[in-house]
N, C-alpha and C positions, 0 to 999 in steps of 0.2 A: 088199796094199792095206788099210789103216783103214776100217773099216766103225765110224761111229758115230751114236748115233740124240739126237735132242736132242727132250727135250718138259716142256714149262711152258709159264709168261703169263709177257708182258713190259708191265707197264704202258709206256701211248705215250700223250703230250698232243697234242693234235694244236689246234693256234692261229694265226692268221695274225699276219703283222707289220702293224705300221701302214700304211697308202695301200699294203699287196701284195693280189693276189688270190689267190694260191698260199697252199694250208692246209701247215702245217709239222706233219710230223709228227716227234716227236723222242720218244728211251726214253733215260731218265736211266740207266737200269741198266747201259748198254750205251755211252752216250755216243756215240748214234746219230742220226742223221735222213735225212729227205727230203721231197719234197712233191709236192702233186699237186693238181690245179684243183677237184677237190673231198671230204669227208672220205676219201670211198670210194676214191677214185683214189689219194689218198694214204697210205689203209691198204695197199691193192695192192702200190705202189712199195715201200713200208715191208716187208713182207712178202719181198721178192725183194732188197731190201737189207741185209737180214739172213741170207737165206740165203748168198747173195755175203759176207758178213762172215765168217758161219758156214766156208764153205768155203774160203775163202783162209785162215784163218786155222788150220785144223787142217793144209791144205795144208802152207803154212810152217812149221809148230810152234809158232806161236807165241799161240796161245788161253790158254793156260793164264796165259802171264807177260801177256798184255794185257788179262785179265780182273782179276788183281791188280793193277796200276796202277789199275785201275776199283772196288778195292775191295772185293772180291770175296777168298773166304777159301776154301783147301783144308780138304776134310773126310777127314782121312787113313784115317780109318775106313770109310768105303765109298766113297771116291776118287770125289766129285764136289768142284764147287764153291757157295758159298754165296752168293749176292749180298748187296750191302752190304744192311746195316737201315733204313739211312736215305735218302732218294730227297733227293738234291740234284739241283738243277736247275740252272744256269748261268741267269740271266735271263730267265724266262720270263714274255712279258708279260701280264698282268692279263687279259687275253678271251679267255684259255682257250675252246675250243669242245665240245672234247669230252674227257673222258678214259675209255680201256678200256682191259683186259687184251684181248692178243691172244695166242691161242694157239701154240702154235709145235709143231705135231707136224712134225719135217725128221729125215729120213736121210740121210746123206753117205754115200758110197762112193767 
C-alpha cells in the first residue's frame, strides 16, 4: 500500500453567483470547487473535497498526469511537483468574498 503525506496552502476564492445563496468555493491551482450556505460550511466541504480528489486520484495513478494538465511541473530533482506561477481563474465574478490559503496537512494510506 502508498503511504503519502501531502502539506501546503491552496489558495480558494470563495464568492457567490448572482441571485445564488450558496458561497462557491473554488482553487484555481487545482481546478477545484464546491459550496456551502456559508464561508465556513463551504471551506469544510472544500476541505473533504480535496481530500476525495487527493485520494482517488493517487488510488488511480493518476495525480501526477492530472496535475500537469493543470500546469503544474515535475521537479525531478527531489520528485515533487510545482504548481503553475500564475493563478488563472475561469471567470470569476467581481464579489469576491473572501480569499485564503488553506492548509492542507492530509495523509493517505
Amino acid at each position: 500500500m502508498i503511504k503519502l503525506k501531502f502539506e501546503g496552502k491552496f489558495k480558494v476564492i470563495f464568492f457567490k453567483e448572482k441571485d445564488e445563496e450558496n458561497v462557491v468555493a473554488y482553487c484555481p491551482m487545482l481546478d477545484l470547487a464546491t459550496c456551502g450556505n456559508t464561508i465556513v460550511k463551504a471551506k469544510e466541504n472544500f476541505v473533504e473535497c480535496l481530500r476525495i480528489y487527493l485520494e482517488e486520484t493517487v488510488k488511480h495513478g493518476t495525480l501526477e498526469k492530472d496535475l500537469m494538465k493543470l500546469g503544474w511541473k515535475p521537479n525531478i530533482l527531489n520528485l515533487t511537483m510545482s504548481p503553475p506561477h500564475k493563478e488563472t481563474c475561469r471567470n470569476i465574478p467581481l464579489h469576491i468574498l473572501k480569499r485564503i490559503d488553506i492548509p492542507v496537512p492530509l495523509r493517505l494510506q
